[in-house]
PDB file of N, H, CA, C and O in Angstrom:
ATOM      1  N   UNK A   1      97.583  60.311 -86.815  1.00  0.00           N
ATOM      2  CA  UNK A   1      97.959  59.700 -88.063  1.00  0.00           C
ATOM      3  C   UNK A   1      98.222  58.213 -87.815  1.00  0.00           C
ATOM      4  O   UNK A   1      98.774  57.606 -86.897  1.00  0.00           O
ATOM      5  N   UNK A   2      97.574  57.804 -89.068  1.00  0.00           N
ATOM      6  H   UNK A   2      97.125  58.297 -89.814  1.00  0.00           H
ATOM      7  CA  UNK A   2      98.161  55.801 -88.486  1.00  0.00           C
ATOM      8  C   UNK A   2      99.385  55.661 -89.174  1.00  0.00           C
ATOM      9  O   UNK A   2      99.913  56.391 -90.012  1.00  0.00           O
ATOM     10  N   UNK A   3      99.778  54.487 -88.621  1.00  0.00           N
ATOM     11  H   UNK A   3      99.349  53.894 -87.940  1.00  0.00           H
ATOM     12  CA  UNK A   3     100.921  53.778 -89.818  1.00  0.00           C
ATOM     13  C   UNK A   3     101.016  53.560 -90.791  1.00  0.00           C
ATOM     14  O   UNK A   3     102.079  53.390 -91.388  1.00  0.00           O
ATOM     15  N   UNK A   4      99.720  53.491 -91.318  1.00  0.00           N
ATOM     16  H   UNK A   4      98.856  53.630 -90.833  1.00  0.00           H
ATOM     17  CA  UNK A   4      99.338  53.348 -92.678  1.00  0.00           C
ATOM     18  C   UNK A   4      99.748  54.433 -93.509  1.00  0.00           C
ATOM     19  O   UNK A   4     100.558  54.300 -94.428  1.00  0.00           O
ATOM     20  N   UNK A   5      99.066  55.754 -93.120  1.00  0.00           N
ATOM     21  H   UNK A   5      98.409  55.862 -92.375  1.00  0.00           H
ATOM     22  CA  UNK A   5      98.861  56.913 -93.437  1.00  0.00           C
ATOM     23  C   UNK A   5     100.386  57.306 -93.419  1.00  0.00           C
ATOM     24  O   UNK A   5     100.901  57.452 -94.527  1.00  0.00           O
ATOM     25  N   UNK A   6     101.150  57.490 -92.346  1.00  0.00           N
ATOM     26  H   UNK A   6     100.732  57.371 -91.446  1.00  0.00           H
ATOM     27  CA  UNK A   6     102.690  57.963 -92.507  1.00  0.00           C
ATOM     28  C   UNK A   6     103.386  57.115 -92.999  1.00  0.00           C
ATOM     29  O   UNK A   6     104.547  57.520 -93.047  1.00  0.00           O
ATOM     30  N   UNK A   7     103.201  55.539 -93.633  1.00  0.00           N
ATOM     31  H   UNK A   7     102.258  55.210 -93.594  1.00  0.00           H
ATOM     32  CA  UNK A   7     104.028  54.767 -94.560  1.00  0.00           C
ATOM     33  C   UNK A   7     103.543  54.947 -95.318  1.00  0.00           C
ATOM     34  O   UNK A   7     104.592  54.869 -95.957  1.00  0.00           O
ATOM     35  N   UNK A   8     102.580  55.234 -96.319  1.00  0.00           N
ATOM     36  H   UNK A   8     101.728  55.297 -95.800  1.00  0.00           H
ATOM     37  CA  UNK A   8     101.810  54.679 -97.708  1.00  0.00           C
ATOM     38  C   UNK A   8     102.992  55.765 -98.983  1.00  0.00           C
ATOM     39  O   UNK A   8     102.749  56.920 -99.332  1.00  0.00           O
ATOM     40  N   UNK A   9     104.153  54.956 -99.402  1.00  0.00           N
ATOM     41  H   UNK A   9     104.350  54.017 -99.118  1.00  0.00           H
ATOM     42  CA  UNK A   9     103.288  53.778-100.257  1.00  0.00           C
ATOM     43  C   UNK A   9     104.110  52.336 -99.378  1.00  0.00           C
ATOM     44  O   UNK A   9     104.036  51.315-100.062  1.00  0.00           O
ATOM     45  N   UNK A  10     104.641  52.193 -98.398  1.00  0.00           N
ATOM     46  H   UNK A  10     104.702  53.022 -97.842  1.00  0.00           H
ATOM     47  CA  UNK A  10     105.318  51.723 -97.424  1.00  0.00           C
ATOM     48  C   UNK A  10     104.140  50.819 -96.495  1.00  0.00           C
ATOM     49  O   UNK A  10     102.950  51.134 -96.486  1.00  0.00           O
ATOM     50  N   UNK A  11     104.570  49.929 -95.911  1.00  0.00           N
ATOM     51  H   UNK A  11     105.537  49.674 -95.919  1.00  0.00           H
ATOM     52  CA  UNK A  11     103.556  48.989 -95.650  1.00  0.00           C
ATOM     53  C   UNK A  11     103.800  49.415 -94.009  1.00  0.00           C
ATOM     54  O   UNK A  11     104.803  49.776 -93.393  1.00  0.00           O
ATOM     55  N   UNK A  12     102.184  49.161 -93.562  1.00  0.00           N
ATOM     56  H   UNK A  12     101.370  48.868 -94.063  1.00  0.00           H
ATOM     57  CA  UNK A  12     101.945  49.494 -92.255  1.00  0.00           C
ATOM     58  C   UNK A  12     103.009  48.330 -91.223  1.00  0.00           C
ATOM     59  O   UNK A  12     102.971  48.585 -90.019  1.00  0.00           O
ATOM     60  N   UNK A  13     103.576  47.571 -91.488  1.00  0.00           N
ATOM     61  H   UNK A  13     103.607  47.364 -92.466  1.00  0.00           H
ATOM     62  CA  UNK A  13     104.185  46.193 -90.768  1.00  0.00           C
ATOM     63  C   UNK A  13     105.569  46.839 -90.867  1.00  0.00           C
ATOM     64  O   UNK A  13     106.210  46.823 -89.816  1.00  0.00           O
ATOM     65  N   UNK A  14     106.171  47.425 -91.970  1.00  0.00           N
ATOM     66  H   UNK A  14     105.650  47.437 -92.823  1.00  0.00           H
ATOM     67  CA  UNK A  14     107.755  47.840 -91.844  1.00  0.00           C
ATOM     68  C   UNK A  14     107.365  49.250 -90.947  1.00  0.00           C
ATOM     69  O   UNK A  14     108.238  49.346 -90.084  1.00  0.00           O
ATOM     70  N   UNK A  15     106.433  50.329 -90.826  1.00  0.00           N
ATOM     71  H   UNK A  15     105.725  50.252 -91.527  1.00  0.00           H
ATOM     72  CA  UNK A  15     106.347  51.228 -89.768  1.00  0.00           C
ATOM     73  C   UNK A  15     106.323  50.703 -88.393  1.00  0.00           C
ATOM     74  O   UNK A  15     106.935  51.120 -87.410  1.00  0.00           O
ATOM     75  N   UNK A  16     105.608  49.833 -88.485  1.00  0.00           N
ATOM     76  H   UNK A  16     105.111  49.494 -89.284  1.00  0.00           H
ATOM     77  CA  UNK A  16     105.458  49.383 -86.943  1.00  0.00           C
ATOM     78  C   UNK A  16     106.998  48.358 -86.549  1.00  0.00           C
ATOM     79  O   UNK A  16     107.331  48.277 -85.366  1.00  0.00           O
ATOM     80  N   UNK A  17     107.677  47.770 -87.433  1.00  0.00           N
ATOM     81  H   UNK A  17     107.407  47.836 -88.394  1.00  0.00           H
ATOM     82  CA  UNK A  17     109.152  47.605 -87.116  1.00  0.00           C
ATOM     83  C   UNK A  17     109.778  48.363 -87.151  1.00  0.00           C
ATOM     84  O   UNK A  17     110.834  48.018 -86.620  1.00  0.00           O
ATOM     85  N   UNK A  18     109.821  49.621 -87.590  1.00  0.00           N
ATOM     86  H   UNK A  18     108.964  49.902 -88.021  1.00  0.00           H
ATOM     87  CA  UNK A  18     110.092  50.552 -87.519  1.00  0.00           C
ATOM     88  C   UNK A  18     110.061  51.777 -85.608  1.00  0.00           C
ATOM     89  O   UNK A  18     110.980  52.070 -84.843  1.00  0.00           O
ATOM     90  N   UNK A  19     109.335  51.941 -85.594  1.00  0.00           N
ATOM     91  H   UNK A  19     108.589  51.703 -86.215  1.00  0.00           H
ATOM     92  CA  UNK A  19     108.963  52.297 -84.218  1.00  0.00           C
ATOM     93  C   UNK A  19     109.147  51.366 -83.432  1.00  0.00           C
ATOM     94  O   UNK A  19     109.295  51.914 -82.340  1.00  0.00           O
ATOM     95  N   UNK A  20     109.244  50.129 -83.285  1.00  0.00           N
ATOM     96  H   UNK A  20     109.124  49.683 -84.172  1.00  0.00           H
ATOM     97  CA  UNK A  20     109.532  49.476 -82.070  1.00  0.00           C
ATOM     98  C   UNK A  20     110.937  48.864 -82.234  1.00  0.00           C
ATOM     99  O   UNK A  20     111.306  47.995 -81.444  1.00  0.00           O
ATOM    100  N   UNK A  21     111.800  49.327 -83.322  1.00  0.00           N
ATOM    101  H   UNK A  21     111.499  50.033 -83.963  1.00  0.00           H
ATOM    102  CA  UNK A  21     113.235  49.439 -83.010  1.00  0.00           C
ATOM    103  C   UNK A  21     113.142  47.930 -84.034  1.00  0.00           C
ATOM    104  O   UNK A  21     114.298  47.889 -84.453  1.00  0.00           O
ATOM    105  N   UNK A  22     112.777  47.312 -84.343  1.00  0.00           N
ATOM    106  H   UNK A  22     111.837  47.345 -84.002  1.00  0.00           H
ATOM    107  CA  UNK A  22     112.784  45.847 -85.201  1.00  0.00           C
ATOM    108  C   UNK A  22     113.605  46.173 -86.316  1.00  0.00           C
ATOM    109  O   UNK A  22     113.895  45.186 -86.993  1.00  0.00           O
ATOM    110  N   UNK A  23     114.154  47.462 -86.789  1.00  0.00           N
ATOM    111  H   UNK A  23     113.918  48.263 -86.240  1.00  0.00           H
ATOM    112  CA  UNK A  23     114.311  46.937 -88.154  1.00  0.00           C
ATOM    113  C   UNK A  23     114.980  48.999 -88.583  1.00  0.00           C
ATOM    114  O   UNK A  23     114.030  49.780 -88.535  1.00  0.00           O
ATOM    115  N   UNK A  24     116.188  49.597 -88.885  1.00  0.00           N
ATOM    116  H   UNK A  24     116.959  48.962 -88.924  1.00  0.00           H
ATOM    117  CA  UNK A  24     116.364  50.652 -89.308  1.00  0.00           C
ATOM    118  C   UNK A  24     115.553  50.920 -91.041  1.00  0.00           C
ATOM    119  O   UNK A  24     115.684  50.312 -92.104  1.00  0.00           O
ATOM    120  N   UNK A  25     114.841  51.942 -90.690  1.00  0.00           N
ATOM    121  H   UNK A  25     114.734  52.436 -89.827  1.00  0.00           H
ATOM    122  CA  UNK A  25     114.592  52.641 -91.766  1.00  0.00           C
ATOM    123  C   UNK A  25     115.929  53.434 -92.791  1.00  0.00           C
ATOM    124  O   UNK A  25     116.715  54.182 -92.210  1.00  0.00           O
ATOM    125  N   UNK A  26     116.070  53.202 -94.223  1.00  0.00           N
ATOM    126  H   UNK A  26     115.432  52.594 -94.695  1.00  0.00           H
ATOM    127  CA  UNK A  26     116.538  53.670 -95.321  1.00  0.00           C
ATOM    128  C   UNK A  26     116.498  55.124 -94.838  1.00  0.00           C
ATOM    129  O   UNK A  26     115.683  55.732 -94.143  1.00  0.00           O
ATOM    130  N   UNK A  27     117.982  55.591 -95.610  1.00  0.00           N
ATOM    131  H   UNK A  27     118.644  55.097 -96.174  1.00  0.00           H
ATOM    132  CA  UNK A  27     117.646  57.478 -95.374  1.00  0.00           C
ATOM    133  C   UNK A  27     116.244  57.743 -96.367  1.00  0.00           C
ATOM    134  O   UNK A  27     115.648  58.780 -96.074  1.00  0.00           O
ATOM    135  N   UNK A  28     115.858  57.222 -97.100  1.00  0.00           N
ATOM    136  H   UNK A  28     116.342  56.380 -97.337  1.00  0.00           H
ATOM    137  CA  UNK A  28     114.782  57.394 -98.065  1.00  0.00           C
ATOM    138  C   UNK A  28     113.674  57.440 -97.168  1.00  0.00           C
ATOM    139  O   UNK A  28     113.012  58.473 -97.079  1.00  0.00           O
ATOM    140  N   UNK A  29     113.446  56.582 -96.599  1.00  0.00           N
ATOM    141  H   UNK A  29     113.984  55.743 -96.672  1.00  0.00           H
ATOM    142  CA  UNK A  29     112.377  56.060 -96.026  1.00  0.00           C
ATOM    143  C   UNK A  29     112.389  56.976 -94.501  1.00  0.00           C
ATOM    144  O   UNK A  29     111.323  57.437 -94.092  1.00  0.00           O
ATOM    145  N   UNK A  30     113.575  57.172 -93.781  1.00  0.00           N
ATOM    146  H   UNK A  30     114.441  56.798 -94.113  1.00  0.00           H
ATOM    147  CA  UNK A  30     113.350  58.386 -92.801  1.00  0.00           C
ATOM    148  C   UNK A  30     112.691  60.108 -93.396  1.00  0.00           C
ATOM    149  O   UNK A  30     111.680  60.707 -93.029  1.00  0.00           O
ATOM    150  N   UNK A  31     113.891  60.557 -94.559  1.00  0.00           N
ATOM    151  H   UNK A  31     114.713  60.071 -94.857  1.00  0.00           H
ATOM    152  CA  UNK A  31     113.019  61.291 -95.188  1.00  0.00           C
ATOM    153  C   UNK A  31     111.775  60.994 -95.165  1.00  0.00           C
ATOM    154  O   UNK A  31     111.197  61.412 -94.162  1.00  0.00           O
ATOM    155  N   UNK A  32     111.176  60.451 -95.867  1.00  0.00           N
ATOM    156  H   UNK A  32     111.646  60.111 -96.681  1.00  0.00           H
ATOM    157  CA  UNK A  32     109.392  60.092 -96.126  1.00  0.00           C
ATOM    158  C   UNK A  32     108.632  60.537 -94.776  1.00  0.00           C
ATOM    159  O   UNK A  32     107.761  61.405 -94.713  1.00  0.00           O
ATOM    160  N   UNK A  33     109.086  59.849 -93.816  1.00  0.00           N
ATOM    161  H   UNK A  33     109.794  59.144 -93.866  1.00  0.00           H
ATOM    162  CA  UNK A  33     108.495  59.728 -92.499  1.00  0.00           C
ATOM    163  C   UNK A  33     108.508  61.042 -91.825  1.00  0.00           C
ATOM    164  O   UNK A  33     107.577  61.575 -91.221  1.00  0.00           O
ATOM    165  N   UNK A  34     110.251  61.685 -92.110  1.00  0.00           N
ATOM    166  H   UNK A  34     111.007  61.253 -92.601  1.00  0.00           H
ATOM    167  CA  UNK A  34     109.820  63.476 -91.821  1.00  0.00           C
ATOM    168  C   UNK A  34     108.899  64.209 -92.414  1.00  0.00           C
ATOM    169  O   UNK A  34     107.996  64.959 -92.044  1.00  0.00           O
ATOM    170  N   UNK A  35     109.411  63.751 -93.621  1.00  0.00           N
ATOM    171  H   UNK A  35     110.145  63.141 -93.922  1.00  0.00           H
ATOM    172  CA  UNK A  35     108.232  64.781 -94.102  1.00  0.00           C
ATOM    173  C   UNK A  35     106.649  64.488 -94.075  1.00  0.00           C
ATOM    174  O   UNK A  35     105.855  65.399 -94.306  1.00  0.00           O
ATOM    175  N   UNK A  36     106.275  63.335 -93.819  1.00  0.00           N
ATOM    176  H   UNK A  36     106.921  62.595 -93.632  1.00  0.00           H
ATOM    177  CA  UNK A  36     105.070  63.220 -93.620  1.00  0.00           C
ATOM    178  C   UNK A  36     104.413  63.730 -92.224  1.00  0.00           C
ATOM    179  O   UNK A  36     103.207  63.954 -92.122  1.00  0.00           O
ATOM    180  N   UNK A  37     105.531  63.920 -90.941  1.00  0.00           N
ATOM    181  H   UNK A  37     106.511  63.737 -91.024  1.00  0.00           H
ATOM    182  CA  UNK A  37     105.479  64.405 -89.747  1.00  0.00           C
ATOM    183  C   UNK A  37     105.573  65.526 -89.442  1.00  0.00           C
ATOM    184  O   UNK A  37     105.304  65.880 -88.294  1.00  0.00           O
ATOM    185  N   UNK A  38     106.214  66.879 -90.924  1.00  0.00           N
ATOM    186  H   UNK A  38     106.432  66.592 -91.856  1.00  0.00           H
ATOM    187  CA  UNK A  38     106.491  67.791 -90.972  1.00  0.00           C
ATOM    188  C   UNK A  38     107.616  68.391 -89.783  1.00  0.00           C
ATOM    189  O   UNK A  38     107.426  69.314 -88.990  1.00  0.00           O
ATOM    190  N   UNK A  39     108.714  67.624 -89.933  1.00  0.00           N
ATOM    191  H   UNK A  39     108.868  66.874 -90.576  1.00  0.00           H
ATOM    192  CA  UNK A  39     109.613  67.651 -88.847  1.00  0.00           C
ATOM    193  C   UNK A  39     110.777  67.416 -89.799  1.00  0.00           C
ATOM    194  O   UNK A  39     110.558  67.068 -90.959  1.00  0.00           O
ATOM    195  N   UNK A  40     112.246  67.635 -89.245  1.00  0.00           N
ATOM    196  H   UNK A  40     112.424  67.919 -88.302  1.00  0.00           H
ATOM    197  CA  UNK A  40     113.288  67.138 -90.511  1.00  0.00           C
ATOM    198  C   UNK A  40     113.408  66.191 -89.899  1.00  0.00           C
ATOM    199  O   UNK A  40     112.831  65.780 -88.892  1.00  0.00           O
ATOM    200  N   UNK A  41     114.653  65.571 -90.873  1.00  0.00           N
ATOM    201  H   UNK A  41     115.122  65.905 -91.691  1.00  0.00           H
ATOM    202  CA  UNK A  41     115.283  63.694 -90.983  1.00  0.00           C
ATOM    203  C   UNK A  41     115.667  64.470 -89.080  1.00  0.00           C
ATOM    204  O   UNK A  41     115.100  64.082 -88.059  1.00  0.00           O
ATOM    205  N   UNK A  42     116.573  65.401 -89.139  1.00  0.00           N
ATOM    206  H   UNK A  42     117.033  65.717 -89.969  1.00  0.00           H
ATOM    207  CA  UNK A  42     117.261  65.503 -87.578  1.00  0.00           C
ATOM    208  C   UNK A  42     116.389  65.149 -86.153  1.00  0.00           C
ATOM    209  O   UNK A  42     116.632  64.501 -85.135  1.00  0.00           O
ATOM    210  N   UNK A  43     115.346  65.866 -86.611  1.00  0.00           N
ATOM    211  H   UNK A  43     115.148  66.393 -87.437  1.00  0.00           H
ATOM    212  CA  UNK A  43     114.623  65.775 -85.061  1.00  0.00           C
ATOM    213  C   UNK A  43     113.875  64.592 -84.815  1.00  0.00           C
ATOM    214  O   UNK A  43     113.234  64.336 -83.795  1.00  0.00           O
ATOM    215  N   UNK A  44     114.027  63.798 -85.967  1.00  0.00           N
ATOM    216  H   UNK A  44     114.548  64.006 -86.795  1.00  0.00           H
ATOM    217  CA  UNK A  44     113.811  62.171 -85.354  1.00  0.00           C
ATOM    218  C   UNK A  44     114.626  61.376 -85.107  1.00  0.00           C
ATOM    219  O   UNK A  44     114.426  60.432 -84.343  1.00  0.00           O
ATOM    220  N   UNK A  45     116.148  61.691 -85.951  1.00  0.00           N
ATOM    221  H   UNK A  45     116.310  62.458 -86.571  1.00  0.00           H
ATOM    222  CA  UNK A  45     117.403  61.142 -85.038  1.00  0.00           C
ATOM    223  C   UNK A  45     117.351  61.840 -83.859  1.00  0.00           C
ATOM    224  O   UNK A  45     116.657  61.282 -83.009  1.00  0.00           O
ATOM    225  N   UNK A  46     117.836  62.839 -83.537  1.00  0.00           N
ATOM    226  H   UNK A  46     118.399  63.293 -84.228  1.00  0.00           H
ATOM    227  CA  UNK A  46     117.619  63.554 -82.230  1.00  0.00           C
ATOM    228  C   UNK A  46     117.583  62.641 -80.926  1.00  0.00           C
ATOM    229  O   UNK A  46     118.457  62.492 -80.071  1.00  0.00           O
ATOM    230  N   UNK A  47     116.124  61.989 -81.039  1.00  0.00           N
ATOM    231  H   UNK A  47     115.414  62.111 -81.733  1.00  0.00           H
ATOM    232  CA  UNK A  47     116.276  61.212 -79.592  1.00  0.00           C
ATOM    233  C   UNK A  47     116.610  59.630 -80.068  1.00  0.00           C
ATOM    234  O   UNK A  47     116.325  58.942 -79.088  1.00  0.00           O
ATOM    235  N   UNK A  48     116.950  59.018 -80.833  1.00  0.00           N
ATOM    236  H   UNK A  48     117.181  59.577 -81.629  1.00  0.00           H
ATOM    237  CA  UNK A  48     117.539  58.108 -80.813  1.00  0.00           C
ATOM    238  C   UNK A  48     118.856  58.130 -81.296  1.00  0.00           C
ATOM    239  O   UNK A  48     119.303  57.010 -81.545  1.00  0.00           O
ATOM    240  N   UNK A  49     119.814  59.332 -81.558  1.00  0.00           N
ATOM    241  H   UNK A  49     119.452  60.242 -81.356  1.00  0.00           H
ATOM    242  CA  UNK A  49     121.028  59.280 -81.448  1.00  0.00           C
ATOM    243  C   UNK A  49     121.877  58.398 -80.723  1.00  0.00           C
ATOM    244  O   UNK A  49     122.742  57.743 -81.305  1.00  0.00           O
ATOM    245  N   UNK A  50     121.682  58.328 -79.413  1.00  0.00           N
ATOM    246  H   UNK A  50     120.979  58.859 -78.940  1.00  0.00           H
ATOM    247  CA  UNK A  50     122.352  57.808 -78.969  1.00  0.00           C
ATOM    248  C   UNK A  50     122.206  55.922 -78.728  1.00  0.00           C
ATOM    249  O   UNK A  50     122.929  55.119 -78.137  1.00  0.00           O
ATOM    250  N   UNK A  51     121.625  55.854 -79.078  1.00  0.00           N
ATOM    251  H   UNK A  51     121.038  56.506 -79.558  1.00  0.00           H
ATOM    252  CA  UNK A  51     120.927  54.311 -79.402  1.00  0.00           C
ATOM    253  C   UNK A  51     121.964  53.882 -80.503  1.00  0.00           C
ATOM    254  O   UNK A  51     122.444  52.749 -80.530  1.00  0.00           O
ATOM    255  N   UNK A  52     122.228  54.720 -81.273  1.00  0.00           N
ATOM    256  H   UNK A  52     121.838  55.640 -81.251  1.00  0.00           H
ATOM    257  CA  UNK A  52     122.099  54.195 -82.849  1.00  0.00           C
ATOM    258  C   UNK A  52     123.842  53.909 -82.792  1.00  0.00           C
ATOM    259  O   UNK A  52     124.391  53.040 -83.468  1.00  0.00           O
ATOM    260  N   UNK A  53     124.538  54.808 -81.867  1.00  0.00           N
ATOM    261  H   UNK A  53     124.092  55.514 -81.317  1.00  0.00           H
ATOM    262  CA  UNK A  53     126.017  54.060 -81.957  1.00  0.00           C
ATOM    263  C   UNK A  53     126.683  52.890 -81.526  1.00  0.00           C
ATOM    264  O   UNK A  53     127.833  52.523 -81.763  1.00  0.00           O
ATOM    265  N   UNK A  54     125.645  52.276 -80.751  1.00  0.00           N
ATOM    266  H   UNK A  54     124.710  52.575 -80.559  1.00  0.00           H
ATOM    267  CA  UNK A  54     126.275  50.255 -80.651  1.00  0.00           C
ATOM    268  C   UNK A  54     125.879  50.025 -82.212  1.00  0.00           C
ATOM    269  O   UNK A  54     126.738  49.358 -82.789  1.00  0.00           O
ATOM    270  N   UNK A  55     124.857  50.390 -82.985  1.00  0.00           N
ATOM    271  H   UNK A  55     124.159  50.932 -82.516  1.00  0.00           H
ATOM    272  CA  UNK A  55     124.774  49.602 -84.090  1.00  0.00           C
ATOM    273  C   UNK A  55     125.313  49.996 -84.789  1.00  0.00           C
ATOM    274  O   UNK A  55     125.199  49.331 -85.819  1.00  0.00           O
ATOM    275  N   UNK A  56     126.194  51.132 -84.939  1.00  0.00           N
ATOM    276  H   UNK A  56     126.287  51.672 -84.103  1.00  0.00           H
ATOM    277  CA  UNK A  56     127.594  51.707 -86.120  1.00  0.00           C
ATOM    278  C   UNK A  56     128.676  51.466 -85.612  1.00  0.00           C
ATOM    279  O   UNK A  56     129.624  51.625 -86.381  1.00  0.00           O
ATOM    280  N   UNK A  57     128.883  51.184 -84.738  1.00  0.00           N
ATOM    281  H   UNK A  57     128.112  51.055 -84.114  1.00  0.00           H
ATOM    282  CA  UNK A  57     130.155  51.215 -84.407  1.00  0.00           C
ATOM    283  C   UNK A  57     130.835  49.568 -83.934  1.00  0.00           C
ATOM    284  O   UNK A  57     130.255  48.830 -83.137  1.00  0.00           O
ATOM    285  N   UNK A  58     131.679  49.347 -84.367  1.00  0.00           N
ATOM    286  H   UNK A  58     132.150  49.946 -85.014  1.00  0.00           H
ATOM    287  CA  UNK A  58     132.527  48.301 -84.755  1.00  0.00           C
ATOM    288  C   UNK A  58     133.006  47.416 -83.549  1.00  0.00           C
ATOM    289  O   UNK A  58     133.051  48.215 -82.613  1.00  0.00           O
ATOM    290  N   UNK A  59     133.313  46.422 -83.175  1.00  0.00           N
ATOM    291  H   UNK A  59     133.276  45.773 -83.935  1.00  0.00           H
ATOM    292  CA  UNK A  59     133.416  45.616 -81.738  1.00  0.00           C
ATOM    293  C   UNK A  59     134.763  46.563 -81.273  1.00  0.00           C
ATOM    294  O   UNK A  59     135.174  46.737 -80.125  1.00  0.00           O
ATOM    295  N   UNK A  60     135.202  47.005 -82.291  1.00  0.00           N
ATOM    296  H   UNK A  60     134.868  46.864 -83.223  1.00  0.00           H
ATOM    297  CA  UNK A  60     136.982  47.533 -82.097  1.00  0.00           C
ATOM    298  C   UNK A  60     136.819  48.891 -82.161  1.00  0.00           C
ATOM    299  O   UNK A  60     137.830  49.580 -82.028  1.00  0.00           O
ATOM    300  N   UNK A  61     135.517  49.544 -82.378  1.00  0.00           N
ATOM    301  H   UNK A  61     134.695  48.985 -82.487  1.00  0.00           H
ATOM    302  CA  UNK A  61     135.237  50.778 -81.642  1.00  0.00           C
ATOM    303  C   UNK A  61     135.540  51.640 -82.747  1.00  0.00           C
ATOM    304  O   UNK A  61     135.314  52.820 -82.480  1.00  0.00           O
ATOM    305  N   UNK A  62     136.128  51.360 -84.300  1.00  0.00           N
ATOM    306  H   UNK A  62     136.311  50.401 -84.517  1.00  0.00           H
ATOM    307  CA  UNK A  62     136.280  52.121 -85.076  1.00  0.00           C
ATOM    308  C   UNK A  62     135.288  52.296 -86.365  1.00  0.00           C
ATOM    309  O   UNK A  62     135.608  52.776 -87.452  1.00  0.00           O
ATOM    310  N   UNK A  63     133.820  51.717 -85.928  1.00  0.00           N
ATOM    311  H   UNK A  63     133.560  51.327 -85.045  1.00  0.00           H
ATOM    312  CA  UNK A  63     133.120  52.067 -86.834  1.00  0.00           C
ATOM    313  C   UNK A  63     133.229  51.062 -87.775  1.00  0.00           C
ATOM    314  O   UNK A  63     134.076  50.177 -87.900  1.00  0.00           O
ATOM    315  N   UNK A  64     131.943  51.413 -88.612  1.00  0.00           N
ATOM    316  H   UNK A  64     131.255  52.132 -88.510  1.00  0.00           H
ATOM    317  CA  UNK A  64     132.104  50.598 -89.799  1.00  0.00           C
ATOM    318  C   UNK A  64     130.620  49.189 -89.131  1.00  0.00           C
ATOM    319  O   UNK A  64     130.024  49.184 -88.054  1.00  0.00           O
ATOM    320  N   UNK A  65     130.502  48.240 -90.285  1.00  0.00           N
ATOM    321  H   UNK A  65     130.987  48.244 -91.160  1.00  0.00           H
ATOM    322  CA  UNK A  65     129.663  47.132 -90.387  1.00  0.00           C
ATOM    323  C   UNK A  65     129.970  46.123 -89.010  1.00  0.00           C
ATOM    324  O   UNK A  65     130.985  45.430 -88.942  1.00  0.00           O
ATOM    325  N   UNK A  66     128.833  46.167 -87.844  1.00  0.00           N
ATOM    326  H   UNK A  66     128.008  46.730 -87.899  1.00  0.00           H
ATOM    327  CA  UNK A  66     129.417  45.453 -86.671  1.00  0.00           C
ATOM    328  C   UNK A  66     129.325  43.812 -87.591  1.00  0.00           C
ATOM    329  O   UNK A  66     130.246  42.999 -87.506  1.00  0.00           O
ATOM    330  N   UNK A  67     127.902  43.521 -88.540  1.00  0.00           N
ATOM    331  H   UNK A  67     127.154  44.181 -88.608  1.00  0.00           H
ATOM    332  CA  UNK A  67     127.550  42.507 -88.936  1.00  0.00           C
ATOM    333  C   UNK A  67     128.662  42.095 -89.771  1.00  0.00           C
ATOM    334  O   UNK A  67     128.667  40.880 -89.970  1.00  0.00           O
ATOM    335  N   UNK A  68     129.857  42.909 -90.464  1.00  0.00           N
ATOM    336  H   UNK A  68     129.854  43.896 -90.302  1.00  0.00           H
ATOM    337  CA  UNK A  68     130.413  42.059 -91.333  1.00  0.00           C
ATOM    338  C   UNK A  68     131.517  41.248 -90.778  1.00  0.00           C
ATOM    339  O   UNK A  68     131.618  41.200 -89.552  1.00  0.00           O
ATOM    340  N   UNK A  69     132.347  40.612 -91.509  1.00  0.00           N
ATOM    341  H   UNK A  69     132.264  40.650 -92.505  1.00  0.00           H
ATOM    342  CA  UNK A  69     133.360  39.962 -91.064  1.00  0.00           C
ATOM    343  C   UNK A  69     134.903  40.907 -91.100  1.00  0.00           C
ATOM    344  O   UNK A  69     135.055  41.987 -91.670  1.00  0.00           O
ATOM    345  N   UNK A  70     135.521  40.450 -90.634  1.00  0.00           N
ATOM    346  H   UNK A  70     135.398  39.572 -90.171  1.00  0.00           H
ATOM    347  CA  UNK A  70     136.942  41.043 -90.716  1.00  0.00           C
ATOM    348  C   UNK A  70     137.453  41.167 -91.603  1.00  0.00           C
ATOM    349  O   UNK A  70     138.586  41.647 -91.601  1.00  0.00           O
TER     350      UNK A  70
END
């Protein structure tokens, strides 16, 4: 399947930021991508779980927006 094909109506450039970590996909847009993979939203978090908690979690370790301000 191309990028095309598992983004459409989604543009082949946000998939490919997508897969190379450039840019988190919308729960909308993960949906889409499961189901176009016939897999759930889980088993594509699955292996990037653990990636994904420097970017939720807060300099002070309690979560929340690392990008916002205090």
């Amino acid at each position: 399947m191309t990028q095309t094909e598992l983004g459409w109506p989604l543009t082949r450039a946000f998939v490919s930021a997508v897969e190379h970590g450039r840019c988190l996909p919308s729960l909308a847009a993960l949906a889409h991508f499961a189901d176009r993979l016939s897999v759930s939203p889980a088993e594509l978090l699955d292996s990037v779980k653990h990636d994904l908690a420097a970017l939720y979690t807060g300099h002070d370790g309690r979560g929340g927006d690392p990008l916002s301000s205090p």
